[in-house]
TORTORDREN-487214 format. One line per 4 residues: number of its first residue (from 1); their letters; for each residue x, y, z of C-alpha. Coordinates in Angstrom, 1 decimal. Layout:
REM TORTORDREN-487214
NUM) a) X/Y/Z; ...
This chain:
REM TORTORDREN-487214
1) xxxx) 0.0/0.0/0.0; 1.2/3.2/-0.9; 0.8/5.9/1.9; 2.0/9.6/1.8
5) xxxx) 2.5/11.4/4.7; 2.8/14.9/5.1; 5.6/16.4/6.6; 3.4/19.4/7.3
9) xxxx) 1.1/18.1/10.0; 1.6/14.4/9.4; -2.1/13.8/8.0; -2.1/10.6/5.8
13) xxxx) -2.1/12.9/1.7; -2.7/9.6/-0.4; -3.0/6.0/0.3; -3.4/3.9/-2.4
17) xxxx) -3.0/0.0/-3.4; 0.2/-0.5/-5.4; 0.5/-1.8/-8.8; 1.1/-5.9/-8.9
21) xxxx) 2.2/-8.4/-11.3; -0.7/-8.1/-13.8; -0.8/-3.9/-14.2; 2.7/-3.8/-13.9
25) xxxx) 2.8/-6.5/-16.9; 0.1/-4.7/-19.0; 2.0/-1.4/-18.7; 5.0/-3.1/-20.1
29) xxxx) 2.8/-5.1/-23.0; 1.1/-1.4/-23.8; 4.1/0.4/-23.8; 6.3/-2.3/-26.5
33) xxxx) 3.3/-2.1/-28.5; 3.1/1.6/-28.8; 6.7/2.2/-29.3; 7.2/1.1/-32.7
37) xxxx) 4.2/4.0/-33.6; 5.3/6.4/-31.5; 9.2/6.5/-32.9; 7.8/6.7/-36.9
41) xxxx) 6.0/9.1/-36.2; 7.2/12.6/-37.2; 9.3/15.0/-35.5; 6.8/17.8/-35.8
45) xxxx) 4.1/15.9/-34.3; 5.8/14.6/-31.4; 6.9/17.7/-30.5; 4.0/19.5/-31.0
49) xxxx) 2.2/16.5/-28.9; 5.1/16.6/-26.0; 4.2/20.8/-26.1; 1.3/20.2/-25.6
53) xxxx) 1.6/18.4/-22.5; 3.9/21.1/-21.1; 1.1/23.2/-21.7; -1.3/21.5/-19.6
57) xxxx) 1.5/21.1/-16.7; 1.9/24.8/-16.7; -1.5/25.6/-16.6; -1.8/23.9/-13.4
61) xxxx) 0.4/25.3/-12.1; -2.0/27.3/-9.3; -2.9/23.7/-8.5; 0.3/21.8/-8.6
65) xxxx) 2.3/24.7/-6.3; 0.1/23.9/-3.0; 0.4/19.8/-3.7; 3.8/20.0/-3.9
69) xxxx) 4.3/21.9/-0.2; 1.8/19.6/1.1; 3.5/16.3/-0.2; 7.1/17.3/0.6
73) xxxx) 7.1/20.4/2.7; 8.6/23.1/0.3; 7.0/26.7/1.6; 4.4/28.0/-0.3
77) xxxx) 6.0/31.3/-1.4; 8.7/28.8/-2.9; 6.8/26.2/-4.9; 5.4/27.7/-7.9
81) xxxx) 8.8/28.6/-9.0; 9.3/24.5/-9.6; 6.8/25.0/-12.4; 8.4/28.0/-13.8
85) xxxx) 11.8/25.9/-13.9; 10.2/22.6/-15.6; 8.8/24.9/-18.6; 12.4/26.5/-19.1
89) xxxx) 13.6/23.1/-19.2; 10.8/21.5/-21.3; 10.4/24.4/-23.8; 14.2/24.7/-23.9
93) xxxx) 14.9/20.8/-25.0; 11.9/20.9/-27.3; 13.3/23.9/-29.1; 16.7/22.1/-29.6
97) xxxx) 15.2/18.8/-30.7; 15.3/18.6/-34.2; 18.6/19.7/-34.5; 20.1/17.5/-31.7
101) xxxx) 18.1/14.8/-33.6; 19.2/15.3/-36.9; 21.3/12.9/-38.8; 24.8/13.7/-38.7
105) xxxx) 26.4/14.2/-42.2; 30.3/12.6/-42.6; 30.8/14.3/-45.5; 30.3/13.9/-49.0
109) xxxx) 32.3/10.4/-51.4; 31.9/9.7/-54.7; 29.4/7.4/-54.9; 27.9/6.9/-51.7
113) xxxx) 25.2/8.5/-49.2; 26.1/8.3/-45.7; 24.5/9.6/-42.5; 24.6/8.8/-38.4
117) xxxx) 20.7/8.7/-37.7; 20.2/9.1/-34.0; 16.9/6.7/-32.9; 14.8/6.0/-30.2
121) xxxx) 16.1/3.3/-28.0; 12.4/1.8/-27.0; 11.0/1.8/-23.2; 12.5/4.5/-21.5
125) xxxx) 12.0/3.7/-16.9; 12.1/7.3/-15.0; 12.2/6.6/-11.3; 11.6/10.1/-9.9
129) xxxx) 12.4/11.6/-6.8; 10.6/13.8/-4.3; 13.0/17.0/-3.4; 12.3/18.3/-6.9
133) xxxx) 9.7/15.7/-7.9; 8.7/18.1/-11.2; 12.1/19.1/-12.4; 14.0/16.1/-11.7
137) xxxx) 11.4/13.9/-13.7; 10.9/16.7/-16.6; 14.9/16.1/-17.3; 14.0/12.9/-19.4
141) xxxx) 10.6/12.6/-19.9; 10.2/15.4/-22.0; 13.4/14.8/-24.3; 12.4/11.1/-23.8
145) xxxx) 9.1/11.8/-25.5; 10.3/14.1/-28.2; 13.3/11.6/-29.3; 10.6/8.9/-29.8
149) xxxx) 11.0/6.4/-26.5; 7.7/5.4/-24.9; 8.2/6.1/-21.0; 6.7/4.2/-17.6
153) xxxx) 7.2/6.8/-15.0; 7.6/5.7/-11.4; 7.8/8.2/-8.8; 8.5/8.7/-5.1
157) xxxx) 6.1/7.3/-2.5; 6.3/10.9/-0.8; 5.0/12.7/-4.1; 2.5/10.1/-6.4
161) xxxx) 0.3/13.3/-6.9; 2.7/14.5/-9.6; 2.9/11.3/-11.4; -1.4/11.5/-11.6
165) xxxx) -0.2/15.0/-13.0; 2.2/14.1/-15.8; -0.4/11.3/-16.6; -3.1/13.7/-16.9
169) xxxx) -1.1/16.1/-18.9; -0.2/13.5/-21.0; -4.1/12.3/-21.6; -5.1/16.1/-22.0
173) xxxx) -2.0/16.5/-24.8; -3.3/13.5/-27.0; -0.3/11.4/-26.6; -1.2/7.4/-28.4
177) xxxx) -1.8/4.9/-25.4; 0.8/3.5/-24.1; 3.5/6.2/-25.0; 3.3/7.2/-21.6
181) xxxx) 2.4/5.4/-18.1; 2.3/6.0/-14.6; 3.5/2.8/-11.8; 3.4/3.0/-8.3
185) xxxx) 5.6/0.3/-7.1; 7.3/-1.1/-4.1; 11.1/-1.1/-4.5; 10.7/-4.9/-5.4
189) xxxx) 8.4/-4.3/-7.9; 10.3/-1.2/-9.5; 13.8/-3.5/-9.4; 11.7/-6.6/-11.3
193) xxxx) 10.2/-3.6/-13.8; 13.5/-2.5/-14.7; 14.9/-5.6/-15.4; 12.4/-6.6/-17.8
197) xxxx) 14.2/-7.3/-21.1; 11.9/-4.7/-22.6; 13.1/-1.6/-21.1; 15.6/-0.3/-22.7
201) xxxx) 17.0/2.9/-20.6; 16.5/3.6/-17.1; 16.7/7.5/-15.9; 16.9/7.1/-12.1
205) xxxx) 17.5/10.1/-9.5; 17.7/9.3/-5.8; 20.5/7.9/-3.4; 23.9/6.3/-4.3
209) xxxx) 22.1/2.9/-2.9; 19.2/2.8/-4.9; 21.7/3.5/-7.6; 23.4/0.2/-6.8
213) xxxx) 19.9/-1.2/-6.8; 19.1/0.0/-9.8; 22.7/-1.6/-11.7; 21.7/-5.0/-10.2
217) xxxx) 18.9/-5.0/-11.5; 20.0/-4.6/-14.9; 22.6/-7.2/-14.2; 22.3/-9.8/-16.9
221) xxxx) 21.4/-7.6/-19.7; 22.6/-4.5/-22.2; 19.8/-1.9/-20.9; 21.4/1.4/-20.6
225) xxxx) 21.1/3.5/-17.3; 21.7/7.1/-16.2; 22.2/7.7/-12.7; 21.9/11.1/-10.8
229) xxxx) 22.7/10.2/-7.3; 24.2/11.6/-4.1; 26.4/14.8/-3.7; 29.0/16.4/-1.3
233) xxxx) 28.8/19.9/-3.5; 31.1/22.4/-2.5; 31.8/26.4/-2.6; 35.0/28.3/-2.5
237) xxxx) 35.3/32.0/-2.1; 38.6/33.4/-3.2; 40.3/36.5/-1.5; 39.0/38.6/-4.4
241) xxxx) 34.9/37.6/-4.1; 32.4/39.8/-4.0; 31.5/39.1/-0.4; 28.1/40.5/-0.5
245) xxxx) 27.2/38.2/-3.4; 29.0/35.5/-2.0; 27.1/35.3/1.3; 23.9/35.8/-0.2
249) xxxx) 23.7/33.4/-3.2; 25.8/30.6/-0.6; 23.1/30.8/1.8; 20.8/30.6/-0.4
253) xxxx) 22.7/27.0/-2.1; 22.7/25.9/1.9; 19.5/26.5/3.0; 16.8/27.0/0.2
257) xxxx) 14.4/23.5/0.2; 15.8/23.2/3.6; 18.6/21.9/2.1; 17.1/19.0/0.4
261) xxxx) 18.9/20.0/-3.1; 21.6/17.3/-5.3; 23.5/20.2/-5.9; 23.4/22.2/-2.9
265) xxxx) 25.7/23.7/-1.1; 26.7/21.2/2.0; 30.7/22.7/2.3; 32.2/26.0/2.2
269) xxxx) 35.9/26.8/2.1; 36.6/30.6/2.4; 39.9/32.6/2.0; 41.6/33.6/5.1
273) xxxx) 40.7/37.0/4.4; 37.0/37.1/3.8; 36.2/33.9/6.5; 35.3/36.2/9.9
277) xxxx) 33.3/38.4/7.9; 31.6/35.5/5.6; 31.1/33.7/8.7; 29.4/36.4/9.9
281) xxxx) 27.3/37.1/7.2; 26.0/33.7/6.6; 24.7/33.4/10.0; 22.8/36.5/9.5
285) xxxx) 21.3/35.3/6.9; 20.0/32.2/8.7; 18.8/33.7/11.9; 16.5/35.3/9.5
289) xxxx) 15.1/32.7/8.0; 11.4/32.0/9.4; 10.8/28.3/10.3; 7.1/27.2/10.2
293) xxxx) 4.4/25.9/8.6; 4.9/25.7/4.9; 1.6/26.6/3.7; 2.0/30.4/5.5
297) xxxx) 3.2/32.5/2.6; 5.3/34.1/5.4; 7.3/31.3/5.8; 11.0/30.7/4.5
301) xxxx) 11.9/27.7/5.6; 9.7/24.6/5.5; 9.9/21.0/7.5; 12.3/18.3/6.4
305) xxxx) 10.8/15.7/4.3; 10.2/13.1/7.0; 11.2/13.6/11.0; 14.1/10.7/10.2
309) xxxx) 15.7/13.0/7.7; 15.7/16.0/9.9; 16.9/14.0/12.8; 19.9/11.9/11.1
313) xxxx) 21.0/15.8/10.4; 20.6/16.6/13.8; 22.8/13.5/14.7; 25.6/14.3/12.2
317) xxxx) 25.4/18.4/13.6; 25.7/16.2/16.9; 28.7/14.3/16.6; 30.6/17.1/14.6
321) xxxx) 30.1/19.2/17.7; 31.1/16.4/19.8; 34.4/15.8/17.6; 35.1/19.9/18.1
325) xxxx) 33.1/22.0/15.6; 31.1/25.0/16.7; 27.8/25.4/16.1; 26.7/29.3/15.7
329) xxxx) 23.3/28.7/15.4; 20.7/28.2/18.6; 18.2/26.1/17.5; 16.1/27.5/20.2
333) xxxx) 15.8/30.7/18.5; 13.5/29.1/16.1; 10.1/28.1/17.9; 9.3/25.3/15.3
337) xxxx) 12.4/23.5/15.6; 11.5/20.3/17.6; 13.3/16.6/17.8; 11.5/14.2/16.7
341) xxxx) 10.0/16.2/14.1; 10.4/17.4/10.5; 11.1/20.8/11.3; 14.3/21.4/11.7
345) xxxx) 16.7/25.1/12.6; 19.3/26.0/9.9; 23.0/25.6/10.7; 26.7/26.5/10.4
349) xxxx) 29.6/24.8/11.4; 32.8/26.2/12.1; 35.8/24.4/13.3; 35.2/21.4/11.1
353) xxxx) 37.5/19.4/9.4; 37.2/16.7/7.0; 37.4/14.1/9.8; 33.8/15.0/10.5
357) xxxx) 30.8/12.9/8.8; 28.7/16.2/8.4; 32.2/17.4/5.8; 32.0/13.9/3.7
361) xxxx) 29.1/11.9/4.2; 25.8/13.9/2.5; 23.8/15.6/5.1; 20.8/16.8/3.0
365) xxxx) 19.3/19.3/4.9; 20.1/23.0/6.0; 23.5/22.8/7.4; 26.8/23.6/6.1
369) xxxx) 30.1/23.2/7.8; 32.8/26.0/6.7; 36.4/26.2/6.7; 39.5/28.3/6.3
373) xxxx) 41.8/28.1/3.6; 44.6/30.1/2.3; 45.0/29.4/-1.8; 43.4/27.9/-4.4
377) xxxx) 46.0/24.9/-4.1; 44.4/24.3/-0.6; 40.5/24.8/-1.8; 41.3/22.7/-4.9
381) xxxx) 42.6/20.0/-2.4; 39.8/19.9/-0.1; 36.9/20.1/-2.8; 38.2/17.1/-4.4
385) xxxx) 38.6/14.8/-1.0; 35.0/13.9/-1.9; 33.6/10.9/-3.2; 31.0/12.8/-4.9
389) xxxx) 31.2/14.8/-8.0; 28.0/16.7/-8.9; 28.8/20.6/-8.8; 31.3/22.8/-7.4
393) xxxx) 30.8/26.9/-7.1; 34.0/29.4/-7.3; 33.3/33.1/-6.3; 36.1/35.1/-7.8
397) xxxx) 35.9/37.9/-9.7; 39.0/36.4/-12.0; 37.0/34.3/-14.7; 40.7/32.9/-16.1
401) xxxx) 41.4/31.8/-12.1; 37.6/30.0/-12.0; 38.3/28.1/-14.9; 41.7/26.9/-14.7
405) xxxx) 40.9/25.6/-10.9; 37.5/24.0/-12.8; 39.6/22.2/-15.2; 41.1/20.5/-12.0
409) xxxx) 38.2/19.8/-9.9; 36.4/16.3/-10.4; 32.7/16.8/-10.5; 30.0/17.4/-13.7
413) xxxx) 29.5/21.2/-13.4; 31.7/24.2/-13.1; 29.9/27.6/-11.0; 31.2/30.4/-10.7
417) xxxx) 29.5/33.1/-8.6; 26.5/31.5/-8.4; 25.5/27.6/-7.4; 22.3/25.6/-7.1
421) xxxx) 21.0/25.8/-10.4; 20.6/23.6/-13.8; 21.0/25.8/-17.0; 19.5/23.2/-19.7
425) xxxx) 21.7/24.3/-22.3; 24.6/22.6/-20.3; 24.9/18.4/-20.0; 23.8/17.7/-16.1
429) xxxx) 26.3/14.9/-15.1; 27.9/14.3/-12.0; 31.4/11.6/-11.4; 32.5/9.4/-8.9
433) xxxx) 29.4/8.1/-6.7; 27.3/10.9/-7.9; 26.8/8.4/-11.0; 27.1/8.3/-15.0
437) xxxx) 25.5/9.6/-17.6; 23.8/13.1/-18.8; 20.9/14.7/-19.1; 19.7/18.4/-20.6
441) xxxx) 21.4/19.8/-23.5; 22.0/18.3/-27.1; 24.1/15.8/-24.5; 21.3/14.4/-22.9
445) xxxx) 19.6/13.5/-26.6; 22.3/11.3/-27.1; 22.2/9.4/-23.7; 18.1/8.8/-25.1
449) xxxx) 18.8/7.6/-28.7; 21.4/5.3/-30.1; 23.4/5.8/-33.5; 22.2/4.0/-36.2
453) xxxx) 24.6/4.3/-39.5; 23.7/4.2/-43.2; 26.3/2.9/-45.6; 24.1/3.6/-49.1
457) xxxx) 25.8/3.0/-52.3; 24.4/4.7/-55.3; 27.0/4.1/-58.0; 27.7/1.2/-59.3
């Protein structure tokens, strides 16, 4: 049984049977009969078809903003910008589509028409997660769609509401039965669904663990996977950073979604220089924040997902400041903040070291440990003893300095003076345990299709 609980007030949202053997068996036997159709036909009309359903998700948007706060605890003031971000995603790959799609030309010879023909690969499995459960699943189902896959959605326990949305978008938009499907599964189910010999690419976001689950189950066959999994991100703010900007847009990659964000900002190493007064300024910032109920449009800073989230961060703040950090923050100061709850103060750490769990072990929520260094040498050091590579954020105002320490740091995306944020004209890609694979940009067309060459000779 499916049950969503609210991290609000803790009132039961949606409980629901979960699919079985026989739905899970006719989604698959829908979804291999509609693929063949759905990849012949046209460009034009599948994107036109996929726009369409972007259309209808927008326009719910006054309706999808509350669901979302209710199902994962995002304030309400905050939500409605997850719809602006899926249509700049959607629109954006739609708009690239039939040139990312387009055959790619060697070159004319004498006699002979050649071309690399990108095609659909077939079933296409999205496992969703809940932080950003509409812009984490909009990353392949709309380029998905438009490159001519068929695609079974399953999404996170904590938000099924925005599966029933995509569905229903989908239904509204006149997209051929089959093309696309909703599951909700237990993890068995989903790790039997994915090893089906039908599905052909799996598009997974959630935990390094579930990652692992997720290459087992595909043990034994050639189905591709892309993998978007845990992160360490980090920040470094040279001597010569704006420190204004810094310590406003750092904050922000700390403690917006209550830290619940891949590519947050869980580690900060500052110049000598700037650190007192960076420090400073960062704990400003987060004594300000209001901690409360999320559906107050007064309120900043919503609940943790689930109390067990907000509490193993409590544990890892815990043992840091057992091990010698310093914690700046009183959690008392925030009324809300209660063990045993979701609701949970913001937090900075100074004194830390890389010793400390809450410096190399994810922590997913709003905390941040910060430390002192004194060169790029040093910050380049630290930022890579991770063994997650999803972002990394430089504030400098030397663009030469930003890159050349970018070229050295191992992780998928290069900031600099800003963090937090997925430009869909850039390939979103992480290394190390932060998984394989892309998506967004002309990049992530290619992780959906597969090259298929023609050899034609015409002279004979």
């Amino acid at each position: 049984m499916l049950k969503t609980v609210s991290p609000v007030d803790g009132r039961v949202l949606v409980e629901r049977p979960l699919a079985t053997g026989a739905r899970i068996e006719a989604v698959l036997d829908a979804a291999h009969a509609s693929a063949p159709r759905w990849a012949a036909t046209p460009l034009a009309t599948r994107l036109r078809v996929v726009s369409a359903l972007v259309d209808h998700l927008v326009a719910a948007g006054p309706q999808i903003a509350p669901e979302i706060t209710w199902q994962m605890g995002r304030p309400i003031s905050q939500t409605p910008g997850e719809v602006r971000g899926l249509e700049e995603r959607a629109r954006y790959m739609l708009g690239i589509a039939e040139e990312a799609l387009a055959p790619v030309d060697p070159g004319p010879k004498p006699g002979f028409s050649r071309a690399v023909k990108r095609v659909p690969l077939g079933i296409v499995a999205v496992v969703a997660p809940w932080n950003y459960p509409y812009l984490t699943a909009i990353n392949a189902i709309v380029p998905a769609l438009a490159a001519g896959n068929v695609v079974i959605l399953k999404h996170s326990h904590q938000t099924p509401l925005v599966a029933d949305r995509f569905q229903a978008a989908a239904d509204a938009a006149g997209l051929p039965p089959g093309v696309f499907q909703h599951l909700d599964l237990s993890h068995g189910d989903a790790a039997k669904l994915i090893a089906d010999r039908r599905i052909a690419h799996v598009c997974f976001t959630g935990s390094v663990s579930g990652g692992h689950a997720v290459v087992r189950a595909l043990d034994g066959g050639f189905a591709t996977a892309g993998l978007e999994l845990g992160g360490k991100d980090p920040a470094y703010v040279r001597a010569d950073a704006d420190l204004a900007h810094a310590i406003e847009n750092i904050a922000d990659g700390i403690f917006f979604n209550s830290g619940q964000s891949c590519c947050g900002i869980e580690r900060v190493y500052v110049h000598a220089s700037l650190f007192d007064a960076f420090v400073e300024g960062v704990v400003a910032v987060a004594r300000g924040y209001r901690l409360g109920d999320p559906t107050d449009a007064t309120t900043t800073l919503g609940p943790m997902v689930r109390a067990s989230a907000a509490d193993f961060v409590r544990a890892q703040v815990a043992e840091a400041v057992a091990q010698g950090a310093r914690a700046l923050i009183d959690p008392r100061a925030f009324a809300a903040d209660r063990p045993g709850t979701p609701y949970l103060a913001p937090q900075v750490l100074v004194d830390v070291d890389h010793t400390m769990r809450v410096m190399t072990e994810e922590t997913f929520g709003p905390v941040a440990g910060i430390m002192k260094v004194s060169s790029d040498e040093e910050a380049i050091t630290l930022m890579n003893d991770s063994p997650y590579g999803l972002t990394a954020a430089i504030w400098t105002m030397d663009a030469g300095a930003a890159e050349a320490i970018g070229d050295r740091l191992e992780t998928g995306t290069v900031f600099m003076n800003r963090c937090d944020y997925l430009d869909p004209a850039l390939a979103w890609t992480g290394v190390k345990d932060t998984g394989r694979g892309a998506t967004l940009s002309r990049v992530g067309y290619e992780h959906l299709t597969r090259p298929k060459s023609f050899h034609l000779r015409t002279a004979l």
